[in-house]
N, CA, C and O atoms as a GROMACS GRO file, in nm:
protein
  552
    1UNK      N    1  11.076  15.784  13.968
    1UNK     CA    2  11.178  15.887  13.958
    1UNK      C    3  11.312  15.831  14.003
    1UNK      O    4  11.337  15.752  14.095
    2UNK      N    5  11.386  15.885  13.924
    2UNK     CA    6  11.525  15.807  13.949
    2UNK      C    7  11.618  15.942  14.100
    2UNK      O    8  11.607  16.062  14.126
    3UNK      N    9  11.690  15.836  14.151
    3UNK     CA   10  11.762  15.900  14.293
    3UNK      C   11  11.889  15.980  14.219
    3UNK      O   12  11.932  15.950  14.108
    4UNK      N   13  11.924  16.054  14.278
    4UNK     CA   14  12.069  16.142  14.232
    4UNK      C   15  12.142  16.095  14.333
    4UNK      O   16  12.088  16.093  14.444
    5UNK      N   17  12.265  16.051  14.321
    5UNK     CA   18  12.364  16.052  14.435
    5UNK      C   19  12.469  16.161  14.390
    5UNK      O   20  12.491  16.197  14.274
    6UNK      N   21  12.526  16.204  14.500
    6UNK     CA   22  12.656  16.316  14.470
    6UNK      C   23  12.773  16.226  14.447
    6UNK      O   24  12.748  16.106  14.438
    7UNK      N   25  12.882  16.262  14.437
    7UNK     CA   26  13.002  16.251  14.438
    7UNK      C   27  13.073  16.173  14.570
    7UNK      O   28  13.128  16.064  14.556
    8UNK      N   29  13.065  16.231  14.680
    8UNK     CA   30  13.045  16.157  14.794
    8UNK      C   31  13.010  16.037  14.859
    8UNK      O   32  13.071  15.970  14.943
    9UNK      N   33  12.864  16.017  14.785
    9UNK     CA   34  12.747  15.889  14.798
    9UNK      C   35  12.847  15.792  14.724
    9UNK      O   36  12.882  15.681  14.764
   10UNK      N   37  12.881  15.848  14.623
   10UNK     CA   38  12.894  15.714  14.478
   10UNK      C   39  13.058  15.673  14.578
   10UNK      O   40  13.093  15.559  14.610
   11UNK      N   41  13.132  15.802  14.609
   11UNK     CA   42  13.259  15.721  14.672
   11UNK      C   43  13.224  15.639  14.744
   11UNK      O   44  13.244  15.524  14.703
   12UNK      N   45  13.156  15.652  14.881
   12UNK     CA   46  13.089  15.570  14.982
   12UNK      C   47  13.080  15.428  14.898
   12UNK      O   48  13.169  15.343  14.894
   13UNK      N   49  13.006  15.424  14.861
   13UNK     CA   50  12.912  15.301  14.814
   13UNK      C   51  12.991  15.215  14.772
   13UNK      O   52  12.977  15.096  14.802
   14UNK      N   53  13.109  15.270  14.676
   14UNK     CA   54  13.199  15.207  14.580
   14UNK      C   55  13.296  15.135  14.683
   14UNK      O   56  13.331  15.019  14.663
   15UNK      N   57  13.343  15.216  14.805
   15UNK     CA   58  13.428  15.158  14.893
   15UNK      C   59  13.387  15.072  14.961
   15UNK      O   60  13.444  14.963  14.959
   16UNK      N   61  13.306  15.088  15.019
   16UNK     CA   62  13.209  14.966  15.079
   16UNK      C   63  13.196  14.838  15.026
   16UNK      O   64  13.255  14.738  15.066
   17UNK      N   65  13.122  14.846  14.938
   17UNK     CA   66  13.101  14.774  14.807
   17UNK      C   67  13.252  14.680  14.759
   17UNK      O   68  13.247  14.561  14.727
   18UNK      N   69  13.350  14.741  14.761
   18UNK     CA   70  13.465  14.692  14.752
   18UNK      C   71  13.509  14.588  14.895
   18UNK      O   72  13.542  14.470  14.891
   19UNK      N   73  13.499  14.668  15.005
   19UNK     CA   74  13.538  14.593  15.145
   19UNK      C   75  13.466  14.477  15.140
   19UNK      O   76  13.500  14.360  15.125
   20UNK      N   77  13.352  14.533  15.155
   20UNK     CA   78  13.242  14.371  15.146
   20UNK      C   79  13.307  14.272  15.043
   20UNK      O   80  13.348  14.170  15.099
   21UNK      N   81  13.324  14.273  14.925
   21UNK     CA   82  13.386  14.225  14.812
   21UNK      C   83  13.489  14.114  14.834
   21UNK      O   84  13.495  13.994  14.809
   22UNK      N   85  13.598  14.238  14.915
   22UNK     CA   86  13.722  14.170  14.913
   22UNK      C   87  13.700  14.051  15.086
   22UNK      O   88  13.749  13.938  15.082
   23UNK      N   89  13.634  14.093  15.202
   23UNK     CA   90  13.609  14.049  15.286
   23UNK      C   91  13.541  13.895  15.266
   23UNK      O   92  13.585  13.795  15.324
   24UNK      N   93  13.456  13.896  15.198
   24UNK     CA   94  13.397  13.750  15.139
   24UNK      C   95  13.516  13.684  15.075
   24UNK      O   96  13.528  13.569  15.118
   25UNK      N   97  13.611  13.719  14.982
   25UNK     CA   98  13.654  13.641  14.904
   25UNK      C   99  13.795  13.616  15.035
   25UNK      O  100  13.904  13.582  14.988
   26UNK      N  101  13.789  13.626  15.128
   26UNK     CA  102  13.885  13.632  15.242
   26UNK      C  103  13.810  13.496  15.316
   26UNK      O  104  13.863  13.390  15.349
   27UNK      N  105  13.675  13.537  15.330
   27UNK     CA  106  13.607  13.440  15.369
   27UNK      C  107  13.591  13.296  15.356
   27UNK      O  108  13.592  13.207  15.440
   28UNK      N  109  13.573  13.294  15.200
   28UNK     CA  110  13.605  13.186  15.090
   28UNK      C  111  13.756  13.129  15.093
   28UNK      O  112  13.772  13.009  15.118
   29UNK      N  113  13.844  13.196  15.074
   29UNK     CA  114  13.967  13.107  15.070
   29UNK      C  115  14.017  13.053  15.214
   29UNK      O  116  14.085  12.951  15.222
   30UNK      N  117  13.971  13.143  15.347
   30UNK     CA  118  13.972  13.050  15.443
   30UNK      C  119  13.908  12.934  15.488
   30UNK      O  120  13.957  12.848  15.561
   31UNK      N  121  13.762  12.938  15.426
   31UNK     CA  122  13.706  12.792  15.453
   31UNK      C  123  13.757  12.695  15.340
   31UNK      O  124  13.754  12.572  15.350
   32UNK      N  125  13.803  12.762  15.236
   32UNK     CA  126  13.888  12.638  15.178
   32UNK      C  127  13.991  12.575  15.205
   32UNK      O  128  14.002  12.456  15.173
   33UNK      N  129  14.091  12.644  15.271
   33UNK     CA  130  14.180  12.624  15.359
   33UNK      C  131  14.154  12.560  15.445
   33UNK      O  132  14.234  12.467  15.443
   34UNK      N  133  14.065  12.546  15.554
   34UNK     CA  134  14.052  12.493  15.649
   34UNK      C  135  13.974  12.391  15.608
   34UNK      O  136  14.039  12.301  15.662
   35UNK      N  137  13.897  12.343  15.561
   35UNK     CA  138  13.845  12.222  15.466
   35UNK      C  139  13.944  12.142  15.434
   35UNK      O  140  13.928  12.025  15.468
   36UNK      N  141  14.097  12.184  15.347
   36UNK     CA  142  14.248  12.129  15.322
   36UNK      C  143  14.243  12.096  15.442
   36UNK      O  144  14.194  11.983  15.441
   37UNK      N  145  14.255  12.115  15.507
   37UNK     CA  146  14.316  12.065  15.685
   37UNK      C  147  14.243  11.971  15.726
   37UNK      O  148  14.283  11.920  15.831
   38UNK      N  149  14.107  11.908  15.661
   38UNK     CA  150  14.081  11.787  15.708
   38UNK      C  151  14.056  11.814  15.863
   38UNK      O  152  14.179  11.826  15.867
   39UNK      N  153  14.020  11.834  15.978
   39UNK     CA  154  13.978  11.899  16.096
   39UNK      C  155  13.830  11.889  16.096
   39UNK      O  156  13.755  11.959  16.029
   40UNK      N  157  13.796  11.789  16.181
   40UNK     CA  158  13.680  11.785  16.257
   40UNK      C  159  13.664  11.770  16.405
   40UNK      O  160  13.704  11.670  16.464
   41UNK      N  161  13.599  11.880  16.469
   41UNK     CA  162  13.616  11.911  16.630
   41UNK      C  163  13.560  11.810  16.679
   41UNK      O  164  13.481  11.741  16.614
   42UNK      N  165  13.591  11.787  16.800
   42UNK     CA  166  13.496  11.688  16.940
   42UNK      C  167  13.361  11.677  16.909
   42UNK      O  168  13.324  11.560  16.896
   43UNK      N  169  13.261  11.780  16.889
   43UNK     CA  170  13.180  11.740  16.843
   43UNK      C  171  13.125  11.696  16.750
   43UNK      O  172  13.006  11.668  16.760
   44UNK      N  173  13.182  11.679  16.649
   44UNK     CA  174  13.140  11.651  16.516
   44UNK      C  175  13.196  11.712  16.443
   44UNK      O  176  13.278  11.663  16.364
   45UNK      N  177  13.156  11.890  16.452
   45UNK     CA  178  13.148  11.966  16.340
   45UNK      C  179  13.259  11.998  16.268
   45UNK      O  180  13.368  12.010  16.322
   46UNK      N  181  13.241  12.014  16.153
   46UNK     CA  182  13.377  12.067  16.082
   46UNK      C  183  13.347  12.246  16.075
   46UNK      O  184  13.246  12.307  16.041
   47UNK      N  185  13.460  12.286  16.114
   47UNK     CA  186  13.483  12.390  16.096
   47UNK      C  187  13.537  12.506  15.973
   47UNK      O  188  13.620  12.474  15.888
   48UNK      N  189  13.483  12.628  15.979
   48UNK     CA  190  13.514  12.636  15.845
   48UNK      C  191  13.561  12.813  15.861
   48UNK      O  192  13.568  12.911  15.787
   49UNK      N  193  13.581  12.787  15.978
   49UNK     CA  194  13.708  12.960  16.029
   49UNK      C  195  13.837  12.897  16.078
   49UNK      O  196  13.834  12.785  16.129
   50UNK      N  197  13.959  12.971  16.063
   50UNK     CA  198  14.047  12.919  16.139
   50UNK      C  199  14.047  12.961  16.296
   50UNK      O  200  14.146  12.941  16.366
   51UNK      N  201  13.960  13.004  16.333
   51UNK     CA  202  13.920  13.072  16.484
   51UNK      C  203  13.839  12.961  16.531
   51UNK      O  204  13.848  12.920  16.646
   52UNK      N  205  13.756  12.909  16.441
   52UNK     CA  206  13.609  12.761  16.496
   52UNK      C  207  13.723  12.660  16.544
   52UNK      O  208  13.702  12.611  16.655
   53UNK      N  209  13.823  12.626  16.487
   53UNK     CA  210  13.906  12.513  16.588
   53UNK      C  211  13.927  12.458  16.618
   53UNK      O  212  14.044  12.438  16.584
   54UNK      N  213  13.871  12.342  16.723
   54UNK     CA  214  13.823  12.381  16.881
   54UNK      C  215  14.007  12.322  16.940
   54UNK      O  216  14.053  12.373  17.042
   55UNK      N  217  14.054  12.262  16.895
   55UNK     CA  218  14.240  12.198  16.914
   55UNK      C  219  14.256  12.357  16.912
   55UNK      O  220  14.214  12.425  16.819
   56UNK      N  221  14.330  12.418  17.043
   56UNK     CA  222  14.407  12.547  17.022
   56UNK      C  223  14.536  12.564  16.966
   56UNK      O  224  14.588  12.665  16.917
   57UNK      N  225  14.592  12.420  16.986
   57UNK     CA  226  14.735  12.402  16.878
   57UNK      C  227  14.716  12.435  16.763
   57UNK      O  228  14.776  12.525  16.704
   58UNK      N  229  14.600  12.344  16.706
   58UNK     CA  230  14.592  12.362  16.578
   58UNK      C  231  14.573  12.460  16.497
   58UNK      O  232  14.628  12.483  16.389
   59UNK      N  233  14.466  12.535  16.571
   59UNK     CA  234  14.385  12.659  16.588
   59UNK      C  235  14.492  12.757  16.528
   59UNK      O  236  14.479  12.810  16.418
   60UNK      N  237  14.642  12.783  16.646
   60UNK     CA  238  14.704  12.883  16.651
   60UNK      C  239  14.823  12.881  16.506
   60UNK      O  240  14.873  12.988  16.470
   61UNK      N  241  14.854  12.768  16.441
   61UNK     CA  242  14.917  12.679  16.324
   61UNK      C  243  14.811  12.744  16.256
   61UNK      O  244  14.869  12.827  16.186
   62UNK      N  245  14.688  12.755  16.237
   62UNK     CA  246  14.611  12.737  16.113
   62UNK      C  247  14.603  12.868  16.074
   62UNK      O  248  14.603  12.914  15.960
   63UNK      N  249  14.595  12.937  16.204
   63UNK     CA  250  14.553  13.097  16.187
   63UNK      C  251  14.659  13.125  16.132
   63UNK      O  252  14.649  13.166  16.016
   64UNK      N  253  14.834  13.111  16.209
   64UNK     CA  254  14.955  13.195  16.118
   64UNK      C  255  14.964  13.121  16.010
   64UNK      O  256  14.976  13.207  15.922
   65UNK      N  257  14.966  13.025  15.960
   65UNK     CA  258  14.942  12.949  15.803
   65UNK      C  259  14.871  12.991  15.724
   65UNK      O  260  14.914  13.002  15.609
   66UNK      N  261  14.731  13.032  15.756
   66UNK     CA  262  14.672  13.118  15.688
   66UNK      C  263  14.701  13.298  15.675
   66UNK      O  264  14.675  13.369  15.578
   67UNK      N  265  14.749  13.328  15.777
   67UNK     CA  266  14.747  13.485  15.751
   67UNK      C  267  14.888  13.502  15.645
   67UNK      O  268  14.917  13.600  15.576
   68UNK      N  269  14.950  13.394  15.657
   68UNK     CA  270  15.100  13.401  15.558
   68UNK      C  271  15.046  13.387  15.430
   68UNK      O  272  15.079  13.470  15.345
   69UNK      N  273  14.936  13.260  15.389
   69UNK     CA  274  14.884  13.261  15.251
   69UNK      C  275  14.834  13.383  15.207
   69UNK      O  276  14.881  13.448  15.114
   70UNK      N  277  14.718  13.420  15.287
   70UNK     CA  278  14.640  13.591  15.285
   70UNK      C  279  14.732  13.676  15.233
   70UNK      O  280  14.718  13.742  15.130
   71UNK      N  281  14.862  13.672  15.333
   71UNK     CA  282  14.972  13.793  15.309
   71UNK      C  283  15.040  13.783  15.186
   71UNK      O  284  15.098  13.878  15.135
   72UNK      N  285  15.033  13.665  15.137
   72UNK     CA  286  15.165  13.601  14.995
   72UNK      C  287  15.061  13.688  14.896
   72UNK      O  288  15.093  13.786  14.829
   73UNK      N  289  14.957  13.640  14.901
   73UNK     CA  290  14.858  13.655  14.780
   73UNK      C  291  14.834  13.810  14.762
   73UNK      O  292  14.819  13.853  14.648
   74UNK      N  293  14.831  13.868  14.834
   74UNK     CA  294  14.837  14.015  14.817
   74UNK      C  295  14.698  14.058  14.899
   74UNK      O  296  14.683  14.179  14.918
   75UNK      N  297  14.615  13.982  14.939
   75UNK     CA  298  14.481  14.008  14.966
   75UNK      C  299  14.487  14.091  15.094
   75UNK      O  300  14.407  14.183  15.109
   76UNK      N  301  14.556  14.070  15.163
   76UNK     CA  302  14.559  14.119  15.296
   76UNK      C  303  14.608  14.286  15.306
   76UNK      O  304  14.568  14.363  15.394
   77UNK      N  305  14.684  14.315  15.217
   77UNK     CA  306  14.698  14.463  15.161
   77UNK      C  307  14.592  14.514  15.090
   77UNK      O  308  14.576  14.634  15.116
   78UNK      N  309  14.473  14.448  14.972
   78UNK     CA  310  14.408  14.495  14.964
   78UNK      C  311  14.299  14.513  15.033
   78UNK      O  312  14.227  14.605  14.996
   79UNK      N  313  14.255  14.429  15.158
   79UNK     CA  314  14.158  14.478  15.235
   79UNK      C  315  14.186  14.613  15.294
   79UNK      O  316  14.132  14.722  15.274
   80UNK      N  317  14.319  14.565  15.396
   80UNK     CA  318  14.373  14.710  15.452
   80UNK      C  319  14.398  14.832  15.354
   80UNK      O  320  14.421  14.932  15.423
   81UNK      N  321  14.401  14.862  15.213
   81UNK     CA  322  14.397  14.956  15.143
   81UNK      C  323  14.185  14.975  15.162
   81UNK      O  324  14.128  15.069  15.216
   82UNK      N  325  14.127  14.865  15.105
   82UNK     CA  326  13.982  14.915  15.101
   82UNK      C  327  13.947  14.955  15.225
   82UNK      O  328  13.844  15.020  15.206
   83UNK      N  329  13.977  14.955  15.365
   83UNK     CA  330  13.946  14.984  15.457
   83UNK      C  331  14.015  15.144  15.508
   83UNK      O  332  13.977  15.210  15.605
   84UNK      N  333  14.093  15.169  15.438
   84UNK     CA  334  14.116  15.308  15.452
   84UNK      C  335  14.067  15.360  15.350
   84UNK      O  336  14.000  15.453  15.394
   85UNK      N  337  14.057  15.360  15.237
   85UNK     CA  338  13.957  15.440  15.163
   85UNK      C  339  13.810  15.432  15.184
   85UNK      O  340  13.748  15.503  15.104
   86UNK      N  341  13.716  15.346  15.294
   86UNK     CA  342  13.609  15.365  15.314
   86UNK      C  343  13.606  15.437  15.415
   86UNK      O  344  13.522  15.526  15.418
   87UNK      N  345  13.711  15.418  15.543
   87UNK     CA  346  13.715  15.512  15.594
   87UNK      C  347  13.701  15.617  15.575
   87UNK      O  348  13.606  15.676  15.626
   88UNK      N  349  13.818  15.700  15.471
   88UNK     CA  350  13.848  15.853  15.430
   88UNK      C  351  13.662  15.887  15.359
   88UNK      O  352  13.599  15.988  15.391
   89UNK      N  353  13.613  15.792  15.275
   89UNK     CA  354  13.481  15.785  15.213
   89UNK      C  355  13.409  15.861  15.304
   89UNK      O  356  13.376  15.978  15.288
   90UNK      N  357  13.385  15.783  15.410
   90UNK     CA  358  13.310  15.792  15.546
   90UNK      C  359  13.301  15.943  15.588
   90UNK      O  360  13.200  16.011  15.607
   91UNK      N  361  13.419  15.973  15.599
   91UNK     CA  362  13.426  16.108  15.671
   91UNK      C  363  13.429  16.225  15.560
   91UNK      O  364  13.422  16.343  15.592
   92UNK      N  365  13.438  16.184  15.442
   92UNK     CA  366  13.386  16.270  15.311
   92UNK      C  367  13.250  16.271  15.360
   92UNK      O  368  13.210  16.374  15.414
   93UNK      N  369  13.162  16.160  15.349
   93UNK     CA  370  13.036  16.167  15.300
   93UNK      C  371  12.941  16.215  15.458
   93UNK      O  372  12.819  16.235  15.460
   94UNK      N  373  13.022  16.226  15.564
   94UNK     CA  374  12.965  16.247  15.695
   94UNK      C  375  13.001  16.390  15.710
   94UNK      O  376  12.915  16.444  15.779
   95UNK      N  377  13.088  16.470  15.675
   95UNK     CA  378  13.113  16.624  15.659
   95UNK      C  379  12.999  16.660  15.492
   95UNK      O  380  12.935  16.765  15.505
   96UNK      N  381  12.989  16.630  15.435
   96UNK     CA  382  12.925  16.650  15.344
   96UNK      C  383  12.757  16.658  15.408
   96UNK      O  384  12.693  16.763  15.398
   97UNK      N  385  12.702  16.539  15.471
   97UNK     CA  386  12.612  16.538  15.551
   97UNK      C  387  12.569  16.689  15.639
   97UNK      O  388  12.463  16.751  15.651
   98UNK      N  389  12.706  16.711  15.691
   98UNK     CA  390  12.681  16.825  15.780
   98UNK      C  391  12.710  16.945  15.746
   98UNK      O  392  12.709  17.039  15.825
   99UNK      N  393  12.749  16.958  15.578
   99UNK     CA  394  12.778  17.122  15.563
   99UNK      C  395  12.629  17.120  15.505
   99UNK      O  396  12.619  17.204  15.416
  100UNK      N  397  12.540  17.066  15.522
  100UNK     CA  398  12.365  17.076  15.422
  100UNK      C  399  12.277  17.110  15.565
  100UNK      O  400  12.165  17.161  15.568
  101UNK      N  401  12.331  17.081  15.641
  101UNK     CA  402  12.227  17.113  15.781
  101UNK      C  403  12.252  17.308  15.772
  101UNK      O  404  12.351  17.381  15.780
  102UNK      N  405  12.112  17.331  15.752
  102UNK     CA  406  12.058  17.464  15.724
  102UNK      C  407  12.050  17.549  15.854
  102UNK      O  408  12.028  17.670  15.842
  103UNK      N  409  12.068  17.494  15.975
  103UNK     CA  410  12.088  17.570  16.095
  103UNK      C  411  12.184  17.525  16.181
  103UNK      O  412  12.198  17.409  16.218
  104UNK      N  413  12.278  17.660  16.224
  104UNK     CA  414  12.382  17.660  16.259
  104UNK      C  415  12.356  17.600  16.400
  104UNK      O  416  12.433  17.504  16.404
  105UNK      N  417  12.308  17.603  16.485
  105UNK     CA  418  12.300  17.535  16.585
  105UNK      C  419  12.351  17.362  16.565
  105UNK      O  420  12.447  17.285  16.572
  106UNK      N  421  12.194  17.373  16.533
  106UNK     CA  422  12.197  17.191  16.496
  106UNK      C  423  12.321  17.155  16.458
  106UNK      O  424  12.363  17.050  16.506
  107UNK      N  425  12.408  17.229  16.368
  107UNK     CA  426  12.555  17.165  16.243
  107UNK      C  427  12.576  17.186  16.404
  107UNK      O  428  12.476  17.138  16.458
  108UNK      N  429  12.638  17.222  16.473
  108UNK     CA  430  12.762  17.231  16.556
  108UNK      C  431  12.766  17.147  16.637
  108UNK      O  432  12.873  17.109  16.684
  109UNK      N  433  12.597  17.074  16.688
  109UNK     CA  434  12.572  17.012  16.774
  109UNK      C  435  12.588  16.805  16.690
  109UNK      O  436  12.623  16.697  16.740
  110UNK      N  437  12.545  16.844  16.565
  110UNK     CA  438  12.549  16.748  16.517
  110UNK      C  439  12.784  16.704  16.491
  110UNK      O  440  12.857  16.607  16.514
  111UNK      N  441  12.798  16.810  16.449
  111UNK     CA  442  12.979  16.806  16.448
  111UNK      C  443  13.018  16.738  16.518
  111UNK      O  444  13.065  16.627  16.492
  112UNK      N  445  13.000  16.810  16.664
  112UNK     CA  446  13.069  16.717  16.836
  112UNK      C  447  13.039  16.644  16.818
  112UNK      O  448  13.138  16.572  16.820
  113UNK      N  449  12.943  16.576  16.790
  113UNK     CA  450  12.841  16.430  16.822
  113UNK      C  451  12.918  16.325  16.713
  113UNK      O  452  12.962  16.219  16.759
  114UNK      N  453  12.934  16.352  16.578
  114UNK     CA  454  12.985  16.324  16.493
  114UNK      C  455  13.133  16.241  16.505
  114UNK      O  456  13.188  16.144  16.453
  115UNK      N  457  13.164  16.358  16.623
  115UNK     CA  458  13.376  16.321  16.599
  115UNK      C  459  13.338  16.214  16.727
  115UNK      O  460  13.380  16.102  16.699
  116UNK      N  461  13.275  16.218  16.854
  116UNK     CA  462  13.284  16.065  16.936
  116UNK      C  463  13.169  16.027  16.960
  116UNK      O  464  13.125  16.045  17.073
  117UNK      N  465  13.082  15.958  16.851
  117UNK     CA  466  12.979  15.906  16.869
  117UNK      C  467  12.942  15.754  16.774
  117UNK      O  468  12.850  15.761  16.693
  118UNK      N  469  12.992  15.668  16.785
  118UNK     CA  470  13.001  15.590  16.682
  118UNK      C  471  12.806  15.553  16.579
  118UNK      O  472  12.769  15.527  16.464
  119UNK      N  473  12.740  15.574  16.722
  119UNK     CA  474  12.566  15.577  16.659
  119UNK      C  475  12.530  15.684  16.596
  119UNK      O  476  12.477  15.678  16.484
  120UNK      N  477  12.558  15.815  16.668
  120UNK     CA  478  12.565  15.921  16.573
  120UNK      C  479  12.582  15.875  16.413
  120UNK      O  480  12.489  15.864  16.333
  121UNK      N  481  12.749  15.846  16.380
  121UNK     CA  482  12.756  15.877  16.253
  121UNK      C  483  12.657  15.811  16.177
  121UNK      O  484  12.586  15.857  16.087
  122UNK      N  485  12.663  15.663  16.238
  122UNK     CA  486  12.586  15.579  16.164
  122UNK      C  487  12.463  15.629  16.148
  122UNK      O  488  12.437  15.638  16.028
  123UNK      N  489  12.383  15.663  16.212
  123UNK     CA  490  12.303  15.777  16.191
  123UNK      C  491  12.293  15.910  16.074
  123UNK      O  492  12.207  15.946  15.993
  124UNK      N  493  12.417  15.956  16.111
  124UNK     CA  494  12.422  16.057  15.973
  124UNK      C  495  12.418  15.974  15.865
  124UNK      O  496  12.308  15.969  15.809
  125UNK      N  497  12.517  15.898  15.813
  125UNK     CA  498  12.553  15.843  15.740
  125UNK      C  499  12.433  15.740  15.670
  125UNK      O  500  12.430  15.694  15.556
  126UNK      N  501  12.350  15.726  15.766
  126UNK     CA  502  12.216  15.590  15.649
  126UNK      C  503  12.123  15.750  15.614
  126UNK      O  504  12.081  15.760  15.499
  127UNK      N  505  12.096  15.853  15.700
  127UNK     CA  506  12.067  15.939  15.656
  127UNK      C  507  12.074  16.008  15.479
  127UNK      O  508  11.992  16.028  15.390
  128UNK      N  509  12.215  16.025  15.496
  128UNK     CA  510  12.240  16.078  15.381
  128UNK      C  511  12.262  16.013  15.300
  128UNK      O  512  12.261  16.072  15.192
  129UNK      N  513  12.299  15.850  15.291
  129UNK     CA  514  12.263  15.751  15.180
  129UNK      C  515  12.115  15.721  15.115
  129UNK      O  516  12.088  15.659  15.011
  130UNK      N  517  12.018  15.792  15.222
  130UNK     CA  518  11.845  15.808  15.154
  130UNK      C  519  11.842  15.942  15.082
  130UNK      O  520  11.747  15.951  15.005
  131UNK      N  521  11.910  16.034  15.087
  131UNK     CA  522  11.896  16.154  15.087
  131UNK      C  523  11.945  16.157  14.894
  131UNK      O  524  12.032  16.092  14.837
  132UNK      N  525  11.862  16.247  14.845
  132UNK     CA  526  11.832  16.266  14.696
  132UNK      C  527  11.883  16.377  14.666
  132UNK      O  528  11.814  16.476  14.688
  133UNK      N  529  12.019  16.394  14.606
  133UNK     CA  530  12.096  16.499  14.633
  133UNK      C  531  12.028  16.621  14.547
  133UNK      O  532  12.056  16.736  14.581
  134UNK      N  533  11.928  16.596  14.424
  134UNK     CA  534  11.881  16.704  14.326
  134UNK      C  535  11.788  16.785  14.398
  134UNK      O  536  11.747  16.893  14.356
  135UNK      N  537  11.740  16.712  14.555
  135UNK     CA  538  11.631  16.776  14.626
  135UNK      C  539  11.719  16.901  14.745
  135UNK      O  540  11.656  16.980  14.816
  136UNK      N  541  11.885  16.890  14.742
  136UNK     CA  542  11.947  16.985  14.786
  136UNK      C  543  11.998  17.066  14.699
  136UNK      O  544  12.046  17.044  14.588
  137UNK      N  545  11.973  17.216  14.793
  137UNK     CA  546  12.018  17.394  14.776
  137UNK      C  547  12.155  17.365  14.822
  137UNK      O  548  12.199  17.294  14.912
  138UNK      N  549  12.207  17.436  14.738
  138UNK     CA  550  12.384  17.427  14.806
  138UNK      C  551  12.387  17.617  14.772
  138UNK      O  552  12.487  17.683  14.798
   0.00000   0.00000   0.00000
């Protein structure tokens, strides 16, 4: 049997899905970058973050050299755009979560918990990413 997702779910997923996306390919052009730099630490290893390092001169050069490339290229606006729309996602799909709780108690208790609980949400939230929306009464 196939899963239904709502409207909500599919935003979620899509934003996410996007962050992760753009976060790797952030990933990728910094170890290429830092690979260009030719940099191998005291111990051996070559590094392949501009944070791994281990020269803090270099370290602190590599990081603003890189966040200027990040910034030229446009990438660095689009993370910070995907990261507020997973956000806003988030709190779609975590109020959505809680207008389906069938007793008023529980919703109110689950609400508070919701706005400062960072396990909570995560909680709601893998919840209602299992959750088969054709099997909810609205």
């Amino acid at each position: 049997m196939r899963k239904t997702y709502n409207k909500e779910q599919v935003t979620y997923m899509k934003a996410k899905a996007l962050l992760e996306t753009l976060e790797e390919k952030e990933k990728e052009m910094e170890a290429d970058f830092v690979k260009g730099l030719n940099i191998v630490n005291e111990d051996g290893s070559v590094p392949t973050r501009t944070w791994a390092i281990d020269d803090d001169e270099i370290a602190e050069k590599a990081i603003d050299d890189f966040g200027k490339i990040e910034e030229e290229s446009g990438l660095w606006a689009e993370i910070l755009s995907a990261k507020e729309a997973l956000k806003a996602a988030e709190e779609n799909l975590i109020q959505y979560a809680l207008s389906i709780i069938p007793f008023k108690k529980e919703r109110e208790i689950l609400t508070r918990a919701a706005k400062g609980n960072l396990k909570c949400r995560e909680q709601i939230l893998e919840s209602v990413l299992k959750l088969d929306v054709s099997t909810v009464k609205r």
